[in-house]
C-alpha positions, 0 to 999 in steps of 0.5 A: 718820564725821562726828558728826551734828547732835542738833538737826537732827532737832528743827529738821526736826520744828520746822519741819514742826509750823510749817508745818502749823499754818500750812497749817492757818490758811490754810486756815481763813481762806479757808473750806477745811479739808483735806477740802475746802471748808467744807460748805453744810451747815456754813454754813448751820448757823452762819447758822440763828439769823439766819434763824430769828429770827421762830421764836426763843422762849427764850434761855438765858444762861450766863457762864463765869469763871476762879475767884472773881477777878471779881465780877458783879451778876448770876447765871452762868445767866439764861433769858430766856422772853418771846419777844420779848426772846430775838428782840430779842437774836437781831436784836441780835447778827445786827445786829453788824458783822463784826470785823476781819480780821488782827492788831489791837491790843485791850484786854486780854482775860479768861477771862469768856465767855458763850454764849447758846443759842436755842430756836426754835420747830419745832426739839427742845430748844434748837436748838444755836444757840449764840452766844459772847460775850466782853466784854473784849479786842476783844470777838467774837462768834462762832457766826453765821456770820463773827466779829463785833465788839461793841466799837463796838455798845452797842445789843446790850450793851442789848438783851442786858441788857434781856432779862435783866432788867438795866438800863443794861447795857453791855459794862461789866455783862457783864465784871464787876469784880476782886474786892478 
């Protein structure tokens, strides 16, 4: 009787978790997941808040940050109440570009994210539309629909800024600085 392999097990299972996780991806990108096609329901979810920006009266701002390593010049939590200003945001971030697809080359990326949740009015509560920024790397936007990119739109680092109270806010704001 041969010896058999002790790797050649692993390699296998190797090679199935490879595979899957690339059936999985592929999938993603076209708008599919293993139940079938990405629901109407779905999409539409994800779109709400650029269709519902004539409703939209609050925005509540929180940042997310790993530890104590950065230091920022405002609070980790802002609600934005003027109506106008939460809709001038909503329009801001619809407005963006949608980032680009495959591998880019980007700054390097921290652990500082931010979620803007609007409120819309007709809705309970805050409706759930939430949006993700984050400001460093290619800085995404993410939550309406496609991915968009911020990176070349300082109009919305502005506008965002402005509703919260901030002046010349720029992307530079948002990421904050090493502390010494």
């Amino acid at each position: 009787m041969g010896r058999r392999d002790p790797t050649k097990g692993s390699k296998t299972r190797f090679a199935i978790v490879v595979t899957a996780v690339l059936v999985g991806v592929l999938l993603a990108a076209e708008g599919l997941s293993l139940n079938g096609p990405i629901s109407a329901t779905t999409q539409d979810r994800r779109l709400h808040l650029c269709q519902a920006i004539p409703r939209v009266n609050r925005l509540h701002v929180s940042r997310s940050a790993p530890g104590t390593e950065f230091a920022f010049t405002f609070p980790a939590v802002v609600t934005v109440t003027p109506a106008s200003a939460a809709r001038a945001v909503a329009r801001a971030a619809c407005a963006l570009p949608d980032a680009p697809t495959g591998a880019q080359a980007c700054p390097a990326e921290f652990a500082v994210t931010y979620q803007l949740v609007f409120g819309v009015r007709g809705d309970k509560g805050m409706s759930g539309d939430a949006i993700i920024m984050n400001p460093t790397g290619c800085q995404v936007v993410s939550g309406i629909g496609r991915v968009r990119e911020a990176i070349s739109s300082s109009n919305f680092y502005r506008v965002l800024g402005s509703a919260m109270g901030l002046t010349n806010a720029s992307a530079l704001t948002f990421r904050g600085s090493f502390r010494s």
